[in-house]
N, C-alpha and C positions, 0 to 999 in steps of 0.2 A: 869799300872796294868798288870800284869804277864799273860800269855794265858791261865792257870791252873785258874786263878780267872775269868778270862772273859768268861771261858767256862763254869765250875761252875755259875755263875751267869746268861748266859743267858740259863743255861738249867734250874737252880730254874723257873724264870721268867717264861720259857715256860709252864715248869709242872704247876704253880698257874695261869697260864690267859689262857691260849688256849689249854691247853691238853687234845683232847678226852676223856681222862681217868676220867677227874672229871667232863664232861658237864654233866649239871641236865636242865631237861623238854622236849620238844618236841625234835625230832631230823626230819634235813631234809635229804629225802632220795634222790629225785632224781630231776630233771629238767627235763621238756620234752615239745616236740611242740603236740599239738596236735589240727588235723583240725575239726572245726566246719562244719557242715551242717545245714544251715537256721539258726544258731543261737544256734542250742543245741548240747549241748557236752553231750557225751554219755565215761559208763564207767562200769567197771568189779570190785568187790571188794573177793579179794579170802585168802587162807589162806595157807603157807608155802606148802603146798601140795598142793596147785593146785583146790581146794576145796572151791566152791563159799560158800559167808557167807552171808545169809539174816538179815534182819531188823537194815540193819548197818549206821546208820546218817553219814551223808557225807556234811559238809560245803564248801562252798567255799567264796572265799575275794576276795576285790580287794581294794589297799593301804590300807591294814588292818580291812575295813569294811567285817561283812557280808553281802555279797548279797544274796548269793542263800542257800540253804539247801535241799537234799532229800535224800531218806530212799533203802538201796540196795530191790531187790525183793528177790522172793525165788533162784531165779538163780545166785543172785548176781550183777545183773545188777541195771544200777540207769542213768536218764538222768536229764539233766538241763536245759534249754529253757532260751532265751531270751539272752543270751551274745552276746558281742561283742568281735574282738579281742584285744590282749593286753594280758599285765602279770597278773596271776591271784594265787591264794594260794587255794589249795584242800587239808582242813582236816579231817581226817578220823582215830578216837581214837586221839593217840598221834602223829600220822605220817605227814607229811608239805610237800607239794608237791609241788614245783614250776612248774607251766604250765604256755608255750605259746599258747596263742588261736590266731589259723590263718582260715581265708574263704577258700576255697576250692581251689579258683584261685590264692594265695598267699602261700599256705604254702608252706614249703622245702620240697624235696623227702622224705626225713626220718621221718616228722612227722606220728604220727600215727591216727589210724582213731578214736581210744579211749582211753582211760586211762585204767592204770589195776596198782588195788592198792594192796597190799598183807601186811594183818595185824597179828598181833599175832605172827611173828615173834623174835625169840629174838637175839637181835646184843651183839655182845661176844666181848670185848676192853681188853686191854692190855693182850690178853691170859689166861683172868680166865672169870669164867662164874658163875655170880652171877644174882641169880633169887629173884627180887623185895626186892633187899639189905641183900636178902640172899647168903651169898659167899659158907656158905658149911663149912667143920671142915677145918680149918686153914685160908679159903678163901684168898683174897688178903691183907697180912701182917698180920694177923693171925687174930683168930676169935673175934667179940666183936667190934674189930678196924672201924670206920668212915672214911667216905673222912678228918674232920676237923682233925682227927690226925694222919692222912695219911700226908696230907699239913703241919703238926708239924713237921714230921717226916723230911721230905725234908729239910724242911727248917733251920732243927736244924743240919741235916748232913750237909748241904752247907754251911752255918755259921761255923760250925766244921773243915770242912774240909778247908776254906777260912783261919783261925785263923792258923791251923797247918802252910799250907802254908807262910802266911806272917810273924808265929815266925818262920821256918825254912830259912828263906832267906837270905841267906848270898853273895848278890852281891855287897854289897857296898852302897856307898849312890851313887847318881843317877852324884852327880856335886862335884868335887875334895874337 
């Protein structure tokens, strides 16, 4: 296989299986240690401006279960009682937070003494900004158009392009 079709191909492959651009559901934002005192984890939930947000549900897991749930206050604040440490999932709307819960005498320096979630947010991918699958006049590949025929698209150009390639190729056959 030629380097022009290897490349093509493993860049089709990327765009359909791993590409930011078409992930759909939760997105995870960050990983972080954060130390426990007696057991409860304490936390801030705010909004792109800094801007505490109350009555805000806040889950949290651990290998997938829910254990805990509670409700921010009016400052934004929200604590959880009873944990232990270990890896743990804090979600809050759509946002997935990977936290390590460490005892006081164990965590790293950098752990922090709380969480601080910031929702409402909006993350902008491949340099266009579409708001809840609305792209706007043209949006990304013009207006109307889906991820599914977005994914047509690629796929029909890589296929296209792959076909030009191997009728154009005139090296020969491979064995005399």
């Amino acid at each position: 296989m030629s380097l022009w079709k290897k490349l093509i191909t493993c860049t089709l492959v990327a765009a359909m299986t791993g590409s930011p651009l078409f992930a759909e559901g939760p997105i995870v934002l960050q990983t972080g240690d954060i130390v426990l005192r007696d057991g409860v984890m304490r936390g801030t939930i705010v909004d792109p401006a800094s801007h505490p947000i109350s009555g805000q549900p806040v889950r949290l897991y651990y290998q997938d279960t829910q254990i805990a749930e509670a409700v921010s206050n009016s400052r934004g604040e929200f604590s959880i009682s009873g944990l232990r440490n270990g890896s743990h999932t804090l979600a809050c709307g759509s946002n997935r937070n990977h936290l390590r819960f460490w005892g006081a005498d164990a965590a790293p320096p950098a752990a922090s003494q709380q969480a601080m979630i910031v929702v409402g947010h909006q993350i902008v991918r491949a340099q266009d900004e579409c708001v809840d699958g609305d792209c706007g006049e043209g949006g990304l590949w013009g207006s109307g158009l889906g991820k599914p025929a977005m994914l047509l698209a690629i796929a029909g150009g890589a296929v296209g392009i792959i076909a030009i390639i191997d009728h154009n190729n005139d090296d020969g056959p491979v064995s005399p």
